[in-house]
Structure formats: C-alpha cells, structure tokens
C-alpha positions in Angstrom: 36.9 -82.6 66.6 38.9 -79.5 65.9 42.4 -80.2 68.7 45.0 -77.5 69.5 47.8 -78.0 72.1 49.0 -74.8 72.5 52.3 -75.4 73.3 53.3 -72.0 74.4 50.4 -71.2 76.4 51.7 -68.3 78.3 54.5 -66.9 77.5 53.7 -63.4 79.2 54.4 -62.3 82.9 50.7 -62.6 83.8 49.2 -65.8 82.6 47.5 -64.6 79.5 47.5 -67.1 76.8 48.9 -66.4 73.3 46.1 -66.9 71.2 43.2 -64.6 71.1 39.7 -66.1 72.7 38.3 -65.4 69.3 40.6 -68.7 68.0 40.5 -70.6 71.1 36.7 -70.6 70.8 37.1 -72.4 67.7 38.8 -75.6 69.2 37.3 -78.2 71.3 40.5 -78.8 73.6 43.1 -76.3 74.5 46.5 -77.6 76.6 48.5 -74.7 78.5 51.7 -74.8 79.3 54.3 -72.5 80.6 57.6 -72.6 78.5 59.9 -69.9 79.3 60.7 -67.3 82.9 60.6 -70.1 84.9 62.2 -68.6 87.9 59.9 -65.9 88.7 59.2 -65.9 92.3 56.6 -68.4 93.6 53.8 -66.3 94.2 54.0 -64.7 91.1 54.6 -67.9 89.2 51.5 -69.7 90.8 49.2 -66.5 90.2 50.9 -66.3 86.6 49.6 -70.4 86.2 46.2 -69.2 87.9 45.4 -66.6 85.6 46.0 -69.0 82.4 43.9 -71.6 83.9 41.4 -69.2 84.3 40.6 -68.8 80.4 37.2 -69.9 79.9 38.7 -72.3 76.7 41.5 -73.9 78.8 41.2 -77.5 78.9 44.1 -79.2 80.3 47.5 -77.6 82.0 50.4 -79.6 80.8 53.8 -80.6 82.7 52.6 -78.6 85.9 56.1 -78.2 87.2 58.0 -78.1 84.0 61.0 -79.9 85.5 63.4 -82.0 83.5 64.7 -84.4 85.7 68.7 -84.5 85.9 68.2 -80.6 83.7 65.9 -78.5 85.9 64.3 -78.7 89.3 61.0 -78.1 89.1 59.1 -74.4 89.4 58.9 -72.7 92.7 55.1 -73.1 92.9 51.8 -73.5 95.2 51.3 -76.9 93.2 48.4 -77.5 96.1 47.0 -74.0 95.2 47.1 -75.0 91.5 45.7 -78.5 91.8 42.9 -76.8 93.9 42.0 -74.5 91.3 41.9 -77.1 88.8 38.7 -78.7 90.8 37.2 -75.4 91.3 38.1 -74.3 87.2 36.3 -77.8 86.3 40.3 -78.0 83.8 42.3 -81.0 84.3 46.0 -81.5 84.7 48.4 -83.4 82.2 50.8 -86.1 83.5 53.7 -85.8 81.0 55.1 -89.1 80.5 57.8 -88.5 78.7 60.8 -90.0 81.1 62.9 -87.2 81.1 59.9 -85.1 82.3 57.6 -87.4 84.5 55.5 -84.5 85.7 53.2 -85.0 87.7 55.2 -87.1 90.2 53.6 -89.5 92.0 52.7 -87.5 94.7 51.0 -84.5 93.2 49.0 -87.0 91.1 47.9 -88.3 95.0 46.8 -84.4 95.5 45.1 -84.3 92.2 42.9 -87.6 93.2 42.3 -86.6 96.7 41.0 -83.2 95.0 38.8 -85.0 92.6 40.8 -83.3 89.4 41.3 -85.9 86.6 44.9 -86.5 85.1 45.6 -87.0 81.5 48.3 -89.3 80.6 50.3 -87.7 77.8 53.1 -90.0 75.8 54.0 -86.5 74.2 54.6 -88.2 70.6 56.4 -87.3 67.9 56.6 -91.1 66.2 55.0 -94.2 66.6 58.0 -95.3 69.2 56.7 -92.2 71.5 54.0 -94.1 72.2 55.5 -96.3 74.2 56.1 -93.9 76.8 52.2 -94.0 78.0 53.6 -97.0 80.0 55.7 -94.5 82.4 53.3 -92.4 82.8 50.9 -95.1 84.1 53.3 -96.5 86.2 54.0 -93.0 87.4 49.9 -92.4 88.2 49.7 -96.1 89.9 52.9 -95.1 91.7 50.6 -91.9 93.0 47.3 -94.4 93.7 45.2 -93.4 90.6 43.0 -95.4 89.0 41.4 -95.7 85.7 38.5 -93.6 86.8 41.0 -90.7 87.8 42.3 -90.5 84.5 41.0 -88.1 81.8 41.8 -90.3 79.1 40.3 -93.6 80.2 37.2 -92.1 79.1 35.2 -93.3 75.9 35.3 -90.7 73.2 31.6 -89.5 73.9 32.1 -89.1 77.1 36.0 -87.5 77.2 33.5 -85.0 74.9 31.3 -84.0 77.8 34.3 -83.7 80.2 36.1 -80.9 77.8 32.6 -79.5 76.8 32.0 -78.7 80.7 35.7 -77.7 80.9 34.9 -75.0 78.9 31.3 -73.8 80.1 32.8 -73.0 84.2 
C-alpha cells in the first residue's frame, strides 16, 4: 500500500491540489489539507475546501478548521456545508489530535456522525512519543458522541481498504 499525506493539499485560491491526478492515481490514500490564505472570506474559503474535496483521489481532509488553539481561531467556514459534502463525496474527515490543534472539536465530530461521515483519528507523529496523542483525540471524538464504528481507523486493514478504494471511485 503505496500512502501519501499531501500535506499542502491546496495551496491555490481555488481548491486545486498540488499534485497532478497523474501521481495522485498512483497512491491508495491522499490527505488534503489547507496550509496557508487562511482568511479568505468564508464563502470563498468553503468553496476553495469544496473544490479540493472534489478530486476524485481525495481520501481524507485533514484539520478541517486549521485552528491552533491559543495561536489561531479557526477558518471562517460552512463547516456544515463541508461535513455535508464529505457524505455526498463518500471522503472522510481527519480529527487532528495533536493538543495544540484538536480539530475536529467535539461538536463538529457530532455533525460528522449525525451525517454518517467517518472521522480519522490522527496522532500526527513525528516519534514514537507522538503517539501518545491518539488518546486526545479519542477523548476529543467520545467528548462529540462517536463511537468505534464512526471512526475511519477502527477498521481492520481489509476493510479500511474497501472504505479508501470507494473513496476514490465517487
């Protein structure tokens, strides 16, 4: 299994991802996230998210909101619009547990299970000690009611397989 987290996922006004489809084809799971012009205005930022997602190759959109707690409020977005698309899209969404970032919050992982849209628990490690930050981010999705079965990566490896194969075929 071939993995890619493409950290830098849009970096353009509109969404578009930086890697040509012609690569993205080649990998089995492709992670999105916006890193940089986070305060475009909230319509454009949620159509900007929209278009990414859109990508027939993307897999999972990582730290939805992109805040930094005690750094940087979160994006001006339609986070309701987003976690919407996600069901319709068949992509999931990444709970960053990293506790400087804890994004999803608790209640948008309530949206994303009252949606049906799975949630992967990212510790976002660099080290073995990084690890240990998978323990926020499952307190952070019990705070928000989910269960095992609304978690991404719960899933035995087979079947994680099928979800990101079907991710990709929508």
């Amino acid at each position: 299994m071939q993995v890619s987290r493409c950290s830098r996922a849009s970096r353009s006004d509109d969404g578009s991802l930086d890697l040509h489809d012609e690569i993205l084809a080649q990998l089995d799971l492709i992670v999105g996230a916006v890193h940089s012009r986070f305060d475009q205005p909230r319509r454009k930022q949620t159509e900007r998210i929209l278009r990414a997602m859109d990508n027939p190759f993307f897999s999972i959109l990582a730290h939805p909101t992109d805040r930094l707690i005690g750094e940087r409020e979160a994006m001006d977005i339609d986070i309701g619009r987003i976690v919407h698309h996600a069901r319709e899209r068949g992509c999931f969404l990444e709970l960053y547990a990293a506790p400087r970032r804890l994004d999803l919050n608790d209640t948008v992982c309530g949206m994303a299970k009252d949606d049906d849209v799975l949630v992967a628990i990212s510790s976002d490690a660099h080290s073995a000690d990084g690890l240990d930050n998978a323990a926020y981010g499952i307190t952070q999705a019990r705070r928000g009611w989910l269960a095992p079965a609304d978690v991404l990566n719960t899933r035995p490896l087979e079947q994680l397989k099928q979800f990101l194969a079907a991710a990709r075929l929508r």
